[in-house]
VOVO-500200 format. One record per residue (C-alpha): residue in three letters; residue number from 1; x, y, z. Coordinates in Angstrom, 2 decimals. Each point is the difference from the previous one (the first is absolute). Example, Ala and Ser with C-alpha at 12.3 -4.5 7.8 and 13.67 -1.06 7.14 Angstrom:
resn=ala; resi=1; xx=12.30; yy=-4.50; zz=7.80
resn=ser; resi=2; xx=1.37; yy=3.44; zz=-0.66
This chain:
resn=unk; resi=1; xx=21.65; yy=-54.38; zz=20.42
resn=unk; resi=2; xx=2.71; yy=-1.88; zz=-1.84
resn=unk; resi=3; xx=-1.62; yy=-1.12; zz=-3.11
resn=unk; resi=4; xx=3.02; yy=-1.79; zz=-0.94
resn=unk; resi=5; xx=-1.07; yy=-2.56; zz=2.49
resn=unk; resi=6; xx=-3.40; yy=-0.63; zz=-1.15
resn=unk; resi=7; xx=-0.34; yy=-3.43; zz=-1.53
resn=unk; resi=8; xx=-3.29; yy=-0.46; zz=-1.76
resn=unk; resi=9; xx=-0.97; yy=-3.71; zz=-0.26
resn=unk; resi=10; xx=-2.48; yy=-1.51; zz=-2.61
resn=unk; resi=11; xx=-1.45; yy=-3.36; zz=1.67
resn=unk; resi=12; xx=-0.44; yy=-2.08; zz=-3.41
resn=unk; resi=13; xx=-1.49; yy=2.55; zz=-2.48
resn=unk; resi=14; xx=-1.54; yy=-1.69; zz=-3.27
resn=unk; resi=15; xx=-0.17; yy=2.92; zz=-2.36
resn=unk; resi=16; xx=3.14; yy=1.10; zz=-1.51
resn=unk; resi=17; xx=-1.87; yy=3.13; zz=-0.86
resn=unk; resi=18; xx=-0.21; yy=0.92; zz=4.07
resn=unk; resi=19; xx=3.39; yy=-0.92; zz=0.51
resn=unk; resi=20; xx=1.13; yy=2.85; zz=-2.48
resn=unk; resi=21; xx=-2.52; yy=2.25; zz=1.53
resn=unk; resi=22; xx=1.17; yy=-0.15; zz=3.33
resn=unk; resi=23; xx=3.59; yy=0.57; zz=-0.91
resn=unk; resi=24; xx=-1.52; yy=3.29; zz=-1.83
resn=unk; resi=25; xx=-1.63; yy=1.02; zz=3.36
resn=unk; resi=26; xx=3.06; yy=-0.32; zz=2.14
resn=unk; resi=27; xx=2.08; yy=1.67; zz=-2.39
resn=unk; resi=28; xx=-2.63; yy=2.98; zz=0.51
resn=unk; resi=29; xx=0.60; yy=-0.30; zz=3.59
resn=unk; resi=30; xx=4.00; yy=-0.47; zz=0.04
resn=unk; resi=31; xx=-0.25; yy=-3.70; zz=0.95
resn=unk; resi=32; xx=2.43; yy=-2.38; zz=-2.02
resn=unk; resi=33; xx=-0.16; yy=-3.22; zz=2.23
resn=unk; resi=34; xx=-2.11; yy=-2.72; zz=-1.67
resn=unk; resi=35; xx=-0.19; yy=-3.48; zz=1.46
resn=unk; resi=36; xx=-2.31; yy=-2.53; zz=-1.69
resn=unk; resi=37; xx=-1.02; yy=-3.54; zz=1.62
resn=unk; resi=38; xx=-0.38; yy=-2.12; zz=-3.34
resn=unk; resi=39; xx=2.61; yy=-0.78; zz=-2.50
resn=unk; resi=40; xx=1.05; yy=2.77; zz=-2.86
resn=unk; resi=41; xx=-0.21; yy=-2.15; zz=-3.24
resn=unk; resi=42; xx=-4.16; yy=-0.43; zz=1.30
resn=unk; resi=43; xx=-0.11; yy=3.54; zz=-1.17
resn=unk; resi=44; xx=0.04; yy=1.50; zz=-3.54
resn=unk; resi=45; xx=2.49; yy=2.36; zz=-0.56
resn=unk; resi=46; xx=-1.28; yy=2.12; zz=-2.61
resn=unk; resi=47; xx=-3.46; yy=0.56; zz=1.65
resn=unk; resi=48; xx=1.85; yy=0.85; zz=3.52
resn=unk; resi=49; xx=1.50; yy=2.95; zz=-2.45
resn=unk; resi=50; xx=-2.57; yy=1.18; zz=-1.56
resn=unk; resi=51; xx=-1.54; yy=1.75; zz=3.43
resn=unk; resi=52; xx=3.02; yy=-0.02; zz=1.95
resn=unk; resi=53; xx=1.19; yy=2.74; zz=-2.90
resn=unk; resi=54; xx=3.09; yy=1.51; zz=1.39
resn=unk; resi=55; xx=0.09; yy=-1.23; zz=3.05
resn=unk; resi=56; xx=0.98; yy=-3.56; zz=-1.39
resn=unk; resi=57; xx=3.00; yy=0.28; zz=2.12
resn=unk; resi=58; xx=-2.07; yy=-0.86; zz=3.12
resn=unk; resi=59; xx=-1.34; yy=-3.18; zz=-2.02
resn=unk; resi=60; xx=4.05; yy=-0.61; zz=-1.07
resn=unk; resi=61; xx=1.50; yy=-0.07; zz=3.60
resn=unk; resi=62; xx=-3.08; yy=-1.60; zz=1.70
resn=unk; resi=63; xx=0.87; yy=-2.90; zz=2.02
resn=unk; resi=64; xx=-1.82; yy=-3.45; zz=-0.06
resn=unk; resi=65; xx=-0.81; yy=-2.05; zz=3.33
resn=unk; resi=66; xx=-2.26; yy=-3.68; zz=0.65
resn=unk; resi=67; xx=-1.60; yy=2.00; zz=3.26
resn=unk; resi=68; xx=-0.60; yy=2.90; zz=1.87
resn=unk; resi=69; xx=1.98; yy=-1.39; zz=2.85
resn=unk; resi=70; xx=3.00; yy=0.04; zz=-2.65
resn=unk; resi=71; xx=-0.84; yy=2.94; zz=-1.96
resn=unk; resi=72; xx=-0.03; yy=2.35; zz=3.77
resn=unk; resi=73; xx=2.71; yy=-1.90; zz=1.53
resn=unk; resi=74; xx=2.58; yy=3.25; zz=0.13
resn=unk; resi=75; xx=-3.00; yy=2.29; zz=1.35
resn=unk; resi=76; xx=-0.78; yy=1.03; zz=3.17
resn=unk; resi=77; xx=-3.69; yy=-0.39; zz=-0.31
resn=unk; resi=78; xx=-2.40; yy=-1.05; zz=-2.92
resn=unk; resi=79; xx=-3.34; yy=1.92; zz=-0.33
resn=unk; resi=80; xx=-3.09; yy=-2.22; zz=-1.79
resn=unk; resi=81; xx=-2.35; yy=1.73; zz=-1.68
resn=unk; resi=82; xx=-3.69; yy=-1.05; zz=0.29
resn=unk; resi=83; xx=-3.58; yy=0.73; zz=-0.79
resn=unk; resi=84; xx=-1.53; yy=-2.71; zz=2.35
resn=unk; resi=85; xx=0.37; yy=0.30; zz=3.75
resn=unk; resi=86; xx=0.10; yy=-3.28; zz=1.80
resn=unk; resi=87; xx=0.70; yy=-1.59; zz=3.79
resn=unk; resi=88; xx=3.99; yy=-0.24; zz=-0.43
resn=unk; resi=89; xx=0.37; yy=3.29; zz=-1.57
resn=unk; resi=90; xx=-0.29; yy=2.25; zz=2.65
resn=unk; resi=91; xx=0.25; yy=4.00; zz=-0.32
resn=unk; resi=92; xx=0.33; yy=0.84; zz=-3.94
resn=unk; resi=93; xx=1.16; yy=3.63; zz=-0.20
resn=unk; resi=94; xx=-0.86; yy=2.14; zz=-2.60
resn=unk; resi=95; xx=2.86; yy=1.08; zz=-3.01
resn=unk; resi=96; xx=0.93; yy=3.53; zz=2.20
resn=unk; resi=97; xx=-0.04; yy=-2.10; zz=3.04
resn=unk; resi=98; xx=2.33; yy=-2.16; zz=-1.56
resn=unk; resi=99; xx=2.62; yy=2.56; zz=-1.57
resn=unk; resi=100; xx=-0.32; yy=1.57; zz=3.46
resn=unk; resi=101; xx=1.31; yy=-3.26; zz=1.86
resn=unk; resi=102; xx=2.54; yy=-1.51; zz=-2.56
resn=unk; resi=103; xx=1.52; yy=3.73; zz=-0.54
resn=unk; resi=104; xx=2.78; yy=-0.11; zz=2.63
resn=unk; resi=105; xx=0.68; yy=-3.37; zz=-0.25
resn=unk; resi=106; xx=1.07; yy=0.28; zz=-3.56
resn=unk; resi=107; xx=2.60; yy=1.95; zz=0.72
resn=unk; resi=108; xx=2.39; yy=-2.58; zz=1.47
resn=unk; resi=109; xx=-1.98; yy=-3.28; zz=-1.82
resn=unk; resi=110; xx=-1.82; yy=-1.65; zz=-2.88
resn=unk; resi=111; xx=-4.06; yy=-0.23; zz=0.14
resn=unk; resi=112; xx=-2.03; yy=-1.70; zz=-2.33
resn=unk; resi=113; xx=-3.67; yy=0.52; zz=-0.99
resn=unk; resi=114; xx=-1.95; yy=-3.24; zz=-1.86
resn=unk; resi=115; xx=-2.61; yy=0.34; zz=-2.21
resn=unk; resi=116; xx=-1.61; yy=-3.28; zz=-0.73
resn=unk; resi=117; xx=-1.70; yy=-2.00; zz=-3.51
resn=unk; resi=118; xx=-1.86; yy=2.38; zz=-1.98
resn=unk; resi=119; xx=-3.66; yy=-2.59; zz=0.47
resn=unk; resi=120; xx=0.88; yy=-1.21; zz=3.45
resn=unk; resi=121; xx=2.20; yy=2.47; zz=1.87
resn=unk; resi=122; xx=2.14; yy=-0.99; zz=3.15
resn=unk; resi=123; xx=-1.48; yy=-3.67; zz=1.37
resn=unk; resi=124; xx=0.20; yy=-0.51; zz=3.66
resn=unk; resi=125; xx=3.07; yy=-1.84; zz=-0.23
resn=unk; resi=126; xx=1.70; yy=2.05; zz=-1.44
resn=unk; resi=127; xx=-0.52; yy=3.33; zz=1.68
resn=unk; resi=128; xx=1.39; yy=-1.97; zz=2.90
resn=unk; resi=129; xx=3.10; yy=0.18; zz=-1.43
resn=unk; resi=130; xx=-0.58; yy=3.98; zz=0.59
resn=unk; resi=131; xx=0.64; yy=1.78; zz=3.05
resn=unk; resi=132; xx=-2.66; yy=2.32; zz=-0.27
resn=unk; resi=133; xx=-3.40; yy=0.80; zz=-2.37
resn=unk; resi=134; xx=-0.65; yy=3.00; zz=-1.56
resn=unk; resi=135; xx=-3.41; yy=0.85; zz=-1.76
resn=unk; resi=136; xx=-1.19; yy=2.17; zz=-2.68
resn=unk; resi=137; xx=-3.36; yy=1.00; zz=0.72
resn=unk; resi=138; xx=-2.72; yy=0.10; zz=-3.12
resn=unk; resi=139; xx=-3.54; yy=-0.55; zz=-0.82
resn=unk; resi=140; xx=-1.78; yy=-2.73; zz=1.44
resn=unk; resi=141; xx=-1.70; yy=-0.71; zz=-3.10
resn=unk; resi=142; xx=3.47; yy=-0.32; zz=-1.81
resn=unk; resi=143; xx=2.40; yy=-0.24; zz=2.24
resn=unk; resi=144; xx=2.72; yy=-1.96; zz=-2.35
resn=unk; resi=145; xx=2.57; yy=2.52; zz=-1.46
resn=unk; resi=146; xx=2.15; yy=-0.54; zz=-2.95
resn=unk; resi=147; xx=3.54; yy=-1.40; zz=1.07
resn=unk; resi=148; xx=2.08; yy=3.02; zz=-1.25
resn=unk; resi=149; xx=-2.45; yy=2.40; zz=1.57
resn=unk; resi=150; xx=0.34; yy=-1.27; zz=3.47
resn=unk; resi=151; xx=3.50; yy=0.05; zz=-0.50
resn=unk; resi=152; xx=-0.22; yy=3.65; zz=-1.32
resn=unk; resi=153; xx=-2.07; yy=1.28; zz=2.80
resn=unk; resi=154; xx=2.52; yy=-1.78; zz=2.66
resn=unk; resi=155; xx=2.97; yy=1.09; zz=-2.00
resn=unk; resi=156; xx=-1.14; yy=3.88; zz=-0.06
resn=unk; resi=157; xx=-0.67; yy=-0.10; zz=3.66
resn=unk; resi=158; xx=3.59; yy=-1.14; zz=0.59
resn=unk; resi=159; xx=1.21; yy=2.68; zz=-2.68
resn=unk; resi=160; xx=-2.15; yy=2.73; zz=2.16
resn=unk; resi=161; xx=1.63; yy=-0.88; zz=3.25
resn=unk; resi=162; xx=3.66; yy=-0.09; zz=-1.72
resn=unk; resi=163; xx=-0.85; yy=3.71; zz=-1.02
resn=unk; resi=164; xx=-1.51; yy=1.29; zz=3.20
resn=unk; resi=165; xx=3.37; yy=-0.91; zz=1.56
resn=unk; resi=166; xx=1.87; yy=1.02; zz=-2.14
resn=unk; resi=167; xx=-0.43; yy=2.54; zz=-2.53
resn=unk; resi=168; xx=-2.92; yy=1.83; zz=0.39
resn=unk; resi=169; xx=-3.38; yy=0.23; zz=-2.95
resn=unk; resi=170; xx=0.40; yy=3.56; zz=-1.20
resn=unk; resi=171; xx=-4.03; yy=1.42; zz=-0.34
resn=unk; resi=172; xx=1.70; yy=2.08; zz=-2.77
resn=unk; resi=173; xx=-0.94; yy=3.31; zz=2.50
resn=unk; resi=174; xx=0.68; yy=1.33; zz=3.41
resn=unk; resi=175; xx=-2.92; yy=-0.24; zz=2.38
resn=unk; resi=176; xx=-0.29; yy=3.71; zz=1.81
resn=unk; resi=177; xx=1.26; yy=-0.10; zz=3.98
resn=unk; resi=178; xx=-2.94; yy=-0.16; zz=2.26
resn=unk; resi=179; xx=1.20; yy=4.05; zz=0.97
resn=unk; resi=180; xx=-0.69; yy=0.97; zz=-3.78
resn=unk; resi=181; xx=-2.96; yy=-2.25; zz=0.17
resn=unk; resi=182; xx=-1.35; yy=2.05; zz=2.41
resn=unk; resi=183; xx=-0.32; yy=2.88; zz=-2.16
resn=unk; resi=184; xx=-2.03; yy=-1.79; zz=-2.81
resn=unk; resi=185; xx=-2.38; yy=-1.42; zz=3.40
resn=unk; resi=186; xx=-0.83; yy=4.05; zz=1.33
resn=unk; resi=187; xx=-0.45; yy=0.94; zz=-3.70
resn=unk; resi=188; xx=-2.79; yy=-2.60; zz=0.13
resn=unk; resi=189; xx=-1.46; yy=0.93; zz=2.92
resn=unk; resi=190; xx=0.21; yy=3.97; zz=-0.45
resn=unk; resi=191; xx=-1.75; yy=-1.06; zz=-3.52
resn=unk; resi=192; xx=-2.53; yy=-2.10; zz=1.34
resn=unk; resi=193; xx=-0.84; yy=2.09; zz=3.06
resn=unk; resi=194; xx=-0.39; yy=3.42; zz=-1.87
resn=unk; resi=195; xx=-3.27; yy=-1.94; zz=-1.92
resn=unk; resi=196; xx=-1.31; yy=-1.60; zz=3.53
resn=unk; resi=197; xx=0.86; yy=-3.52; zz=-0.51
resn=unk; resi=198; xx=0.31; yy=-0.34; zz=3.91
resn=unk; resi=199; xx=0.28; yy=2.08; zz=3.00
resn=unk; resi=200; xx=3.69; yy=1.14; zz=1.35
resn=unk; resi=201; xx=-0.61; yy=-2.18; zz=2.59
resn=unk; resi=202; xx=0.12; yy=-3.11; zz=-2.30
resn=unk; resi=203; xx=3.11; yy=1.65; zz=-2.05
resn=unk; resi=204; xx=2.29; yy=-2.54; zz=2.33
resn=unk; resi=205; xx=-1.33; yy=-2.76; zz=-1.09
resn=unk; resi=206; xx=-0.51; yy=0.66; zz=-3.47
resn=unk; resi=207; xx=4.07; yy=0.95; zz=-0.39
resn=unk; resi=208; xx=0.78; yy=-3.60; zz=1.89
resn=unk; resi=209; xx=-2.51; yy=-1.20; zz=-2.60
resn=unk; resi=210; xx=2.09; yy=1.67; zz=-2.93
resn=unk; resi=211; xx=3.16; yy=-0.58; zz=1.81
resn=unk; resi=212; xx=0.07; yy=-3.96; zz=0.45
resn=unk; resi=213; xx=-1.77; yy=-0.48; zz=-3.07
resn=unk; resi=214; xx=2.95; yy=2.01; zz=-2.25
resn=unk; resi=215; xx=2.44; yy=-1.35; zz=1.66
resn=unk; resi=216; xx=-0.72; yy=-3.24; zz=-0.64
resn=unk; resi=217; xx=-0.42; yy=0.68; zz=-3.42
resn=unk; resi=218; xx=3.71; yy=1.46; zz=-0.14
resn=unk; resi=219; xx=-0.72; yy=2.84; zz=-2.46
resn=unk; resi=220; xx=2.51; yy=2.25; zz=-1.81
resn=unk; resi=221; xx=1.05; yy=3.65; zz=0.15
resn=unk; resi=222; xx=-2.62; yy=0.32; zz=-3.36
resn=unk; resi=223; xx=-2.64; yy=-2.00; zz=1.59
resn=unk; resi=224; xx=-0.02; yy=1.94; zz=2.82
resn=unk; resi=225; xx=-0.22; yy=3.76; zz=-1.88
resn=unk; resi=226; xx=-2.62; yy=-1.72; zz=-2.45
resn=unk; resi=227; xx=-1.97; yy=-0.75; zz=3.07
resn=unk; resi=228; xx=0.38; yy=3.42; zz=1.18
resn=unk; resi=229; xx=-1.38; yy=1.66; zz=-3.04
resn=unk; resi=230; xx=-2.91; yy=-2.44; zz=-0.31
resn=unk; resi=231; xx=-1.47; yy=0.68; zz=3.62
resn=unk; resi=232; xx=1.02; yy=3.83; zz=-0.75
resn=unk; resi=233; xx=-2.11; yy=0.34; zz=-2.89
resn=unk; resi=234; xx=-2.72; yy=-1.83; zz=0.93
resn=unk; resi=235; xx=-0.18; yy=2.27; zz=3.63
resn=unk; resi=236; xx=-0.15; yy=3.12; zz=-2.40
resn=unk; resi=237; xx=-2.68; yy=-1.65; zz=-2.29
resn=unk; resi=238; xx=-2.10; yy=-0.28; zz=2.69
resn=unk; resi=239; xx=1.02; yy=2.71; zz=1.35
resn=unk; resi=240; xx=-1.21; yy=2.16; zz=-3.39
resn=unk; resi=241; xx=-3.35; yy=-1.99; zz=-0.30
resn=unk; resi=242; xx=-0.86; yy=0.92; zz=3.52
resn=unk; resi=243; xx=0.49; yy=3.78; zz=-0.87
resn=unk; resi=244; xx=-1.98; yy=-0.41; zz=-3.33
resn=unk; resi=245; xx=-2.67; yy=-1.29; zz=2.31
């Protein structure tokens, strides 16, 4: 994912408050493409600052268009967002759907994603001028999202992808091989079958149990021995009561 050609549009935004928020929420996600269809002097400066904070750059280099048609021209496709699903709009994919499909083609051209008017959003007319709908699902019984939130939550999913390809999310530790896992897996089955929590014949499936279940959780060298002494010393408290018994 090329984030460097990622053009966010704004389909004729009212609040010059929003406009300054979005450009805060791409900065977060490395995007620095704004396109606006309206005309810059409809906006007020100081109040485009005031939440744009330092990303007022964005807001400074942002590019001003009379349509979508205009504003997408030099992109290879143009993604319209929408809550409302209608006839013409065919298949709306979902914001991972769309960082999955747009990802290669970024690399060698310019895509654009729309958001439309804060009280109206995209209208019908105009997300035919996009090539494609993308959806942010939320609840039915408030569906409408703030304009620099949608453009957040699309924005992060395109950050994500950019990051899975390329550098990868540290977890800040380093999950234990599945060989070492094994270890922690018989520790919990020796504990648990020295008290009688099952038969040896179910001691196969209660280390593929432990097994797929750890693994998916990806745990550390220190997770793993912490683990260890938990099931230890509860096998030799139970082991003690039983003899006090």
């Amino acid at each position: 994912m090329n984030l460097s050609n990622v053009v966010i549009i704004l389909c004729r935004p009212e609040e010059s408050r929003n406009v300054g928020a979005v450009c805060r929420a791409m900065a977060n996600n490395g995007l620095k493409n704004l396109r606006i269809v309206g005309k810059k002097q409809d906006f007020d400066e100081e109040r485009v600052r005031i939440l744009a904070i330092h990303a007022a750059p964005i807001w400074e280099k942002a590019e001003f268009f009379d349509s979508i048609t205009d504003a997408a021209k030099d992109c290879v496709l143009c993604a319209g967002t929408t809550r409302r699903r209608g006839k013409k709009r065919g298949k709306l994919l979902l914001p991972e759907e769309l960082s999955e499909t747009i990802s290669p083609i970024t690399n060698d051209g310019k895509i654009a994603v729309v958001f439309g008017n804060e009280r109206t959003g995209l209208e019908e007319e105009e997300l035919d001028e996009c090539t494609m709908g993308v959806t942010i699902p939320s609840s039915a019984e408030f569906g409408s999202l703030n304009l620099s939130h949608a453009v957040q939550i699309i924005s992060y999913h395109l950050f994500r992808k950019s990051l899975e390809e390329g550098k990868k999310i540290s977890r800040g530790s380093v999950p234990v091989s599945l060989e070492r896992l094994g270890k922690t897996v018989r520790e919990i089955a020796d504990s648990l079958q020295k008290i009688g929590f099952f038969k040896v014949t179910g001691r196969p499936d209660m280390e593929k149990f432990w097994t797929d279940l750890l693994s998916r959780a990806a745990i550390s060298e220190s997770e793993a021995v912490y683990i260890e002494k938990v099931f230890d010393k509860a096998a030799g408290l139970a082991g003690k009561a039983k003899t006090e018994n």
